[in-house]
C-alpha positions as CSV (number, residue, x, y, z in Angstrom):
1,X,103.5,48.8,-13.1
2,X,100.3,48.8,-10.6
3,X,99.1,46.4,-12.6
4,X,102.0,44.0,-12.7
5,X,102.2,44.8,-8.5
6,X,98.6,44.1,-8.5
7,X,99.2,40.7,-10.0
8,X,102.4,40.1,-7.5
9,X,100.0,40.5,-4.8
10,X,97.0,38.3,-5.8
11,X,99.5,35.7,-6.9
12,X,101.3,35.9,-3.0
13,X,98.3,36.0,-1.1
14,X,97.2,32.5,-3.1
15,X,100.5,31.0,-1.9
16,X,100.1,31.9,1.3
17,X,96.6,30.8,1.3
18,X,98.1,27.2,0.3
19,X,100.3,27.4,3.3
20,X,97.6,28.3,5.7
21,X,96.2,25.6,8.0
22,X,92.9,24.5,6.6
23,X,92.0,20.7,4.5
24,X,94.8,19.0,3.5
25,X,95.1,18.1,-0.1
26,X,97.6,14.9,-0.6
27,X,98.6,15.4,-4.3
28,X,97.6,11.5,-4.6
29,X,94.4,12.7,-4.1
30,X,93.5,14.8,-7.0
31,X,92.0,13.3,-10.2
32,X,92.9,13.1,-13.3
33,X,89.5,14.0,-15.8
34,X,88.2,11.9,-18.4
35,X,85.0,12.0,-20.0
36,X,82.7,8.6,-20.7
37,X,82.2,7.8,-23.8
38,X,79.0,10.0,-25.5
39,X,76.4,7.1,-25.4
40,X,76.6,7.8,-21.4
41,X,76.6,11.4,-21.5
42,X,73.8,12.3,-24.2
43,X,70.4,10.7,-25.4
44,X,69.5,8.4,-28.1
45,X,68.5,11.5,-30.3
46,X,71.3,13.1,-29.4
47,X,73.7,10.2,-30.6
48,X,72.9,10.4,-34.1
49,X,69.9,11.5,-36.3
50,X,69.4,11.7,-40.5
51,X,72.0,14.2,-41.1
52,X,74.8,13.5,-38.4
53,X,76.4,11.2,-35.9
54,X,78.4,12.3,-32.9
55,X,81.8,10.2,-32.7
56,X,81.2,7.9,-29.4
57,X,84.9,9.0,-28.1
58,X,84.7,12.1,-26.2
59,X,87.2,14.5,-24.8
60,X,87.2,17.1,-21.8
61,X,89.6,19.5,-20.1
62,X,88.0,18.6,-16.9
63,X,85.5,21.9,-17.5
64,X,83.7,21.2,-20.8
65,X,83.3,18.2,-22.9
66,X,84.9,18.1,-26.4
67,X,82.4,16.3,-29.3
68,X,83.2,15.6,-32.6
69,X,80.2,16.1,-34.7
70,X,79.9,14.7,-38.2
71,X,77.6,15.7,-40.7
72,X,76.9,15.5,-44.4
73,X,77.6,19.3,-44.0
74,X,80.8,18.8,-42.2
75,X,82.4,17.8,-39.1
76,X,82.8,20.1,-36.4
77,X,84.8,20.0,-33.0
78,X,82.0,21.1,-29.9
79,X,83.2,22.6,-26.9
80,X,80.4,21.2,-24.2
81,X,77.4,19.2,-24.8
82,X,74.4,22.6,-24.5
83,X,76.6,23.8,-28.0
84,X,76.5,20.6,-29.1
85,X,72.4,20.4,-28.8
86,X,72.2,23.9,-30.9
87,X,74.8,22.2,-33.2
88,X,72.6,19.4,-34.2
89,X,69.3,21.8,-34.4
90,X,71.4,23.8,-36.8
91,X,71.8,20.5,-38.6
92,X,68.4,20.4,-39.2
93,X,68.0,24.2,-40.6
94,X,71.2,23.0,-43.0
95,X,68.9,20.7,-44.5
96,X,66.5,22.7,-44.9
97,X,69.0,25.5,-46.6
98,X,70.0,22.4,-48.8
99,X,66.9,22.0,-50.0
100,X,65.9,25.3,-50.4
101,X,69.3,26.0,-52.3
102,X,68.5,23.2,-55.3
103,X,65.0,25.1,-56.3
104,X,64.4,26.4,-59.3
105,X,64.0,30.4,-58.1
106,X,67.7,30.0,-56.6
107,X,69.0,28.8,-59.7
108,X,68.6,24.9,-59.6
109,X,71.4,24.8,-56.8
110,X,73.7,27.6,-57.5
111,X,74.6,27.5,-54.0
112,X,77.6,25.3,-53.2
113,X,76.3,21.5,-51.4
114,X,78.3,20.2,-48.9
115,X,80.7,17.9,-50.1
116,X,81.2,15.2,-47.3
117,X,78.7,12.6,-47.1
118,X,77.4,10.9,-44.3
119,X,79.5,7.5,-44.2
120,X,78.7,4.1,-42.8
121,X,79.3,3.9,-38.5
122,X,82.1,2.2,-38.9
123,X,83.6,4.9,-41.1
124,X,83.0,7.6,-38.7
125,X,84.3,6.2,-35.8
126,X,87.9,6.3,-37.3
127,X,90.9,8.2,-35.4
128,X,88.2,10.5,-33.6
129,X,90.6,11.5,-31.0
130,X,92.7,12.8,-34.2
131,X,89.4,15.0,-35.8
132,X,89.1,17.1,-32.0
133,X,92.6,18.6,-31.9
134,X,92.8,18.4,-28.4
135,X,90.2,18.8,-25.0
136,X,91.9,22.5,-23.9
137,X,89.4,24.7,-24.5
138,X,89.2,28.4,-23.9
139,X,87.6,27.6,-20.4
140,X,90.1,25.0,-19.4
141,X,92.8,27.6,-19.8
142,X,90.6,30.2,-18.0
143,X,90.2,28.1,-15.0
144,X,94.0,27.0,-15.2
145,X,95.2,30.7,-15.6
146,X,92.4,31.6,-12.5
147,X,94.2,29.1,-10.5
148,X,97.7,30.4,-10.8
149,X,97.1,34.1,-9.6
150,X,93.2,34.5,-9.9
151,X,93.5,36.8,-12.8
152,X,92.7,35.6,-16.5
153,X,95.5,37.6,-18.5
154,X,93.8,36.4,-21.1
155,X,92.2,39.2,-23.4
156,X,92.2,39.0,-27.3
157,X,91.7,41.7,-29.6
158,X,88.6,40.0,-30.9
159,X,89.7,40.7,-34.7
160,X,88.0,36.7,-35.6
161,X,84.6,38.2,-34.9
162,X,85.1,41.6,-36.9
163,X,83.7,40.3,-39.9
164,X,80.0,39.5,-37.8
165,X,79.3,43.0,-38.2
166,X,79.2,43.5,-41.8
167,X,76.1,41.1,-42.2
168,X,73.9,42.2,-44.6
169,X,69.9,43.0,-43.5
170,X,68.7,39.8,-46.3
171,X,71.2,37.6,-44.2
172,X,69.8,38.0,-41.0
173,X,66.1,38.1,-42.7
174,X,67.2,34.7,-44.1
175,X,68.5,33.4,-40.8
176,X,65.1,34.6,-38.9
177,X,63.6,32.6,-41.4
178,X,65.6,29.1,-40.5
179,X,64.8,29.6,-36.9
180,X,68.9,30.1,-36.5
181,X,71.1,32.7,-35.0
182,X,72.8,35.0,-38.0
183,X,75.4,35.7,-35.4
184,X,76.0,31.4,-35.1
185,X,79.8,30.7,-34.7
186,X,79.1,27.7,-36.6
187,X,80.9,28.1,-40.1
188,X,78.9,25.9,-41.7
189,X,75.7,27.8,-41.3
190,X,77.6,31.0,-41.8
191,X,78.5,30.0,-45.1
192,X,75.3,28.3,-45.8
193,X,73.7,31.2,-45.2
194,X,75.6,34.1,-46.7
195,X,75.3,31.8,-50.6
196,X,71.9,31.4,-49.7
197,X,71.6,35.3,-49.5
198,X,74.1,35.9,-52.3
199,X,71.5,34.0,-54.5
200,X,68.6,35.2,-52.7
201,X,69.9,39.0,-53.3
202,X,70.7,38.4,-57.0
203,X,67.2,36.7,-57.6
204,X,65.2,39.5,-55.7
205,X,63.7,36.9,-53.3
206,X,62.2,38.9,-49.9
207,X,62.5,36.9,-46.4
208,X,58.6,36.9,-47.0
209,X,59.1,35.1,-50.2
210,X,61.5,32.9,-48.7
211,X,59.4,31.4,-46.1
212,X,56.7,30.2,-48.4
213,X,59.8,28.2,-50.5
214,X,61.2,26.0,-46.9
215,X,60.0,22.6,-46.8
216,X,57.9,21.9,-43.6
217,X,57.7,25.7,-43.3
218,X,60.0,28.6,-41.4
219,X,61.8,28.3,-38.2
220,X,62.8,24.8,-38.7
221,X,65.5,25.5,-36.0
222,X,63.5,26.8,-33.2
223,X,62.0,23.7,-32.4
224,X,64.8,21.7,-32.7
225,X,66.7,20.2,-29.6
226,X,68.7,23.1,-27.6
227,X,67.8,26.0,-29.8
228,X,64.2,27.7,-28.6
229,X,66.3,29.0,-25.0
230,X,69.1,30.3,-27.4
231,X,66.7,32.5,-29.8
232,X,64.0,33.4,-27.0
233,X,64.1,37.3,-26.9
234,X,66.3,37.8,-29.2
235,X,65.2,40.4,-32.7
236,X,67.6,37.8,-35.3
237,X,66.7,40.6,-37.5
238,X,67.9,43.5,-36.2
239,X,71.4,45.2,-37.1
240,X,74.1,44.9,-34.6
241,X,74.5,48.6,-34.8
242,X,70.5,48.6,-33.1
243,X,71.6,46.0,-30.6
244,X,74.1,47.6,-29.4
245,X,72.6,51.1,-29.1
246,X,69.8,48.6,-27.1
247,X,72.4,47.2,-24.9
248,X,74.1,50.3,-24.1
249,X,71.0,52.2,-23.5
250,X,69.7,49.3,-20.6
251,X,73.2,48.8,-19.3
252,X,73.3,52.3,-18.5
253,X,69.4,52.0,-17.0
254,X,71.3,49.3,-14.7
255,X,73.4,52.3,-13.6
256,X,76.6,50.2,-15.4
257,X,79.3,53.0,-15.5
258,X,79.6,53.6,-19.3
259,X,83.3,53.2,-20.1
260,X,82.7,49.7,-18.9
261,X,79.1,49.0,-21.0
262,X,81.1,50.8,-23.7
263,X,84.3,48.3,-23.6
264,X,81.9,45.1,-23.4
265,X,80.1,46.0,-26.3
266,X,82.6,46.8,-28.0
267,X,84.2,43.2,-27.2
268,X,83.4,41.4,-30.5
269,X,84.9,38.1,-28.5
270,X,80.8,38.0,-27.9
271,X,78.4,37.7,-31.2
272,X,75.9,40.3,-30.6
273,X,73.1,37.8,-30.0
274,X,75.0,36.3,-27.1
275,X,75.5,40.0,-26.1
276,X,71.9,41.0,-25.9
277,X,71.2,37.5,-24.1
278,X,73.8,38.5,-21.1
279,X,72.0,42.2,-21.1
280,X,68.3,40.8,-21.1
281,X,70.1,38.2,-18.0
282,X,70.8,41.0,-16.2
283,X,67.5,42.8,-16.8
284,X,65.8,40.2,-15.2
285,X,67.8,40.8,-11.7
286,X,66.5,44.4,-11.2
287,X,67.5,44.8,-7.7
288,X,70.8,42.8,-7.6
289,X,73.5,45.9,-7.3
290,X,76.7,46.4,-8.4
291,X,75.9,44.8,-12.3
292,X,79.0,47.2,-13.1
293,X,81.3,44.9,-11.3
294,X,79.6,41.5,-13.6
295,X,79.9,43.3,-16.9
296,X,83.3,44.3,-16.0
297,X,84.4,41.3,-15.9
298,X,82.9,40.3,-18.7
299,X,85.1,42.7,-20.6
300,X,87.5,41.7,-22.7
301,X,87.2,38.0,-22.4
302,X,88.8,37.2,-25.7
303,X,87.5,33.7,-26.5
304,X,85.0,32.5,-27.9
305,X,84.4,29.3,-25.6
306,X,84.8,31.5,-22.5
307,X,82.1,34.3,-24.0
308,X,79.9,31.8,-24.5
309,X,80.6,29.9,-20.6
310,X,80.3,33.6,-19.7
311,X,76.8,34.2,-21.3
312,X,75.5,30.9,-19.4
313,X,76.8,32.1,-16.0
314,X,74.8,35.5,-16.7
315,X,72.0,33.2,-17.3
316,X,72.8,30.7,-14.3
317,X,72.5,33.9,-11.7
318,X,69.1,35.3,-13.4
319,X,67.9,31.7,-12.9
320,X,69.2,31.2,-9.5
321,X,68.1,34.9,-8.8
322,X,64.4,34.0,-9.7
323,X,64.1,30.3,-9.1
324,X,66.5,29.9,-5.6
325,X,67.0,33.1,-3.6
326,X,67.1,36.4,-4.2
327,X,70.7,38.2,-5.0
328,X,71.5,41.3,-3.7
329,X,74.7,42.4,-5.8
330,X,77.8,41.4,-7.3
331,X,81.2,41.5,-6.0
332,X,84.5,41.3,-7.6
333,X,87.1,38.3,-6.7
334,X,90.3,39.2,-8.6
335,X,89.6,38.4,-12.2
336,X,86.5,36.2,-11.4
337,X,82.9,37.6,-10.0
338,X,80.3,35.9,-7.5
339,X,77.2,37.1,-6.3
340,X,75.8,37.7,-3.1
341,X,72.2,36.4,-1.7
342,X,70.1,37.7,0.8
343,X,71.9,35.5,3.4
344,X,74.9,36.7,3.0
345,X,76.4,33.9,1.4
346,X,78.5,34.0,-1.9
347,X,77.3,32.4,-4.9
348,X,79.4,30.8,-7.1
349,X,77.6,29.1,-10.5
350,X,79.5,27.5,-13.2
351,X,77.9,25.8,-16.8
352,X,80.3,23.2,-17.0
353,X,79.6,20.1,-18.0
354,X,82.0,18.5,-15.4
355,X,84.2,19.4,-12.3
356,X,86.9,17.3,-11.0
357,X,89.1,17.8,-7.8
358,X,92.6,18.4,-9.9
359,X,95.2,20.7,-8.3
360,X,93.7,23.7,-10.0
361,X,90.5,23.3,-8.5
362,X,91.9,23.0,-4.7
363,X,93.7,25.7,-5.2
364,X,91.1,27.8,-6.5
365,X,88.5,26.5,-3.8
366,X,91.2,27.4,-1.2
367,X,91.8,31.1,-2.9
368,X,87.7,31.5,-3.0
369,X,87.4,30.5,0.7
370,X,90.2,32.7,1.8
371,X,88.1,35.7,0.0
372,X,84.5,34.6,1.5
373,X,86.2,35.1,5.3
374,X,87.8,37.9,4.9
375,X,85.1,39.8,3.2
376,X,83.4,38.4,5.1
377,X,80.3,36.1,3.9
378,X,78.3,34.1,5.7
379,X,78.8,30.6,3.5
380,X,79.9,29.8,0.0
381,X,77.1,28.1,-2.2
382,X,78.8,26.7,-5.5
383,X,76.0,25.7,-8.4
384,X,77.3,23.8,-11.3
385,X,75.3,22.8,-14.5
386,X,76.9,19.5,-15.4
387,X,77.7,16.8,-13.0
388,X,81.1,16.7,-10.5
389,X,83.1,13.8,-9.5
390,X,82.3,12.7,-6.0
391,X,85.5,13.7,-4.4
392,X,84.7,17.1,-6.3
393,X,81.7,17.2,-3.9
394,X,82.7,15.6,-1.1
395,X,85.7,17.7,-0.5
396,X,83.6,21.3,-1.1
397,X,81.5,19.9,1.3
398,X,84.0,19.2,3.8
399,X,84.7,23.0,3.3
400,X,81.8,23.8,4.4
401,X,80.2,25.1,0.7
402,X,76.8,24.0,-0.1
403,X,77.0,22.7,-3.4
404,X,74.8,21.6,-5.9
405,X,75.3,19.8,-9.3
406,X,73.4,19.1,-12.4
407,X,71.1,22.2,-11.7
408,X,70.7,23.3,-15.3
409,X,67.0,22.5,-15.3
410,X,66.2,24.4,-12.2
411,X,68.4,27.8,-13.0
412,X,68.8,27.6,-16.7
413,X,65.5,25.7,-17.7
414,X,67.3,23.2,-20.0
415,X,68.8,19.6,-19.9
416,X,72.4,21.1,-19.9
């Protein structure tokens, strides 16, 4: 019940905030999103390469954009294009697996090829709408769910990811080996790489072994587009049972209250790399207070696009943090969490690849300045990774927010 009453408040005090003088919003005004077609969005090497092409038709739910990635591996739907750069390095550690699979000391191929073939352009062009399954991904619901009472609601039990803890030591030896994450999301890999250990296991072949079989050598992966800045500082062989005794042990050095380190952890919506990626994120802030309040929120995400949008924003404020201003703390914002800087100002950062003014987003920009004066902060500073529509900007602006697009070079040292 004090939840549910909770909830009646938040969701009152955002009407009334609509109802409050401030900028008016004429429903005419708001955008509908659409995403260009990928040849504007990515670069040539990006487009296609000698194991995949990326469908030129792209999707978005106004947040992220929504790729369709075909390989002679298999196709895969990509939520946003920084997943979509690890996805094609991974392509390149799938053929490397490929090759590694057909030699003699794995028994002559005895792990399954992919079937599907890499077809003429024309060919992979067809119905590409039809191979994404829709543009709502787990962020565009976040942010629509954010904008209707500024709390998520929207916490899984996280029982997809279970099965990332039984990996066997050989796997993620293997996987250390490729230069790729053992903890990847992409099935395709996962697969790839659990035959490749099956085989590996049954023929006695070490990691040590292994590396002196991959053609071109070990850690094809890591310096492939998009995938150095997702491995950096990460041990891909370590259990996720020594992870997470890590995690816990600097979360608790943070002074993060340990029911809530304990519950994060415990979250299996995040892949234990991704984990120990938002814990070395917040290592790198050591005086920015309050981290309880960031990895609270964090807590019980429940999908695997948002943990992964989640992980980039931990990344964003370490970035901002050491590259923009210095942070003082973290404050909660009903379901949400900014930060403060030494200005007072509350900082907002987002790793979307787009932002358009919709309905959602006034409201949410209204509920956000509501919060800032009553706090109160000094200003609102909103940093976004991917580009914004010009009315996106302009009417933020006319807010009075500072904001800044495209700024994932400068707070998260990458093109996206």
């Amino acid at each position: 019940m004090p939840s549910l009453f909770k909830r009646l408040l938040l969701l009152t005090a955002l009407l009334g905030a609509l109802c409050r003088p401030g900028p008016a919003f004429a429903r005419d005004a708001f955008e509908t999103p659409a995403a260009p077609p990928a040849a504007s969005l990515l670069p040539p090497a990006m487009l296609s390469g000698p194991n995949f092409v990326v469908d030129p038709v792209v999707a978005t739910d106004g947040y992220l954009y929504v790729y369709t990635l075909r390989s002679r591996f298999g196709d895969l739907r990509v939520a946003s294009t920084a997943l979509l750069a690890k996805r094609i390095a991974e392509t390149a550690a799938l053929a490397k697996m490929e090759q590694v699979s057909s030699l003699q000391e794995f028994g002559g191929g005895m792990v399954a090829k992919g079937e599907q073939t890499l077809q003429g352009a024309a060919d992979l062009v067809t119905n590409p709408i039809g191979t994404i399954q829709g543009a709502v991904t787990g962020v565009g619901q976040m942010f629509t769910n954010l904008g209707q009472d500024l709390s998520s609601g929207n916490v899984g039990n996280g029982s997809g990811a279970a099965k990332l803890l039984g990996l066997p030591a050989l796997e993620r030896q293997y996987a250390a080996q490729f230069g790729v994450d053992p903890y990847t999301t992409n099935p395709l890999v996962r697969k790839r790489l659990h035959d490749l250990a099956s085989a590996g296991a049954a023929g006695n072949i070490t990691a040590t072994a292994l590396a002196s079989l991959i053609p071109g050598g070990a850690g094809i992966a890591v310096s492939a587009v998009g995938a150095t800045a997702t491995l950096n500082g990460v041990d891909l062989t370590a259990s996720p049972e020594a992870l997470a005794r890590q995690n816990l042990a600097q979360l608790a050095a943070m002074g993060v209250p340990s029911e809530t380190a304990a519950f994060f952890i415990g979250d299996q919506t995040f892949t234990p790399t991704q984990q120990t990626r938002i814990v070395a994120s917040l290592a790198a802030m050591p005086a920015v207070g309050n981290k309880g309040a960031f990895v609270g929120f964090l807590a019980g995400t429940g999908d695997p696009d948002v943990a992964r949008f989640r992980e980039r924003m931990a990344a964003m404020y370490a970035g901002y943090n050491a590259n923009v201003a210095p942070l003082t703390g973290f404050v909660t914002i009903g379901s949400h969490v900014a930060a403060l800087n030494a200005a007072g100002k509350l900082v907002l950062v987002f790793p979307a690849d787009c932002f358009f003014w919709t309905e959602t987003n006034a409201v949410i920009a209204r509920a956000f300045q509501d919060f800032a004066r009553g706090f109160p902060a000094s200003g609102i500073e909103i940093w976004a990774a991917g580009k914004a529509s010009p009315r996106f900007a302009r009417n933020l602006r006319a807010m009075g927010w500072s904001f800044h697009d495209q700024s994932a070079p400068r707070l998260l040292g990458a093109p996206y």
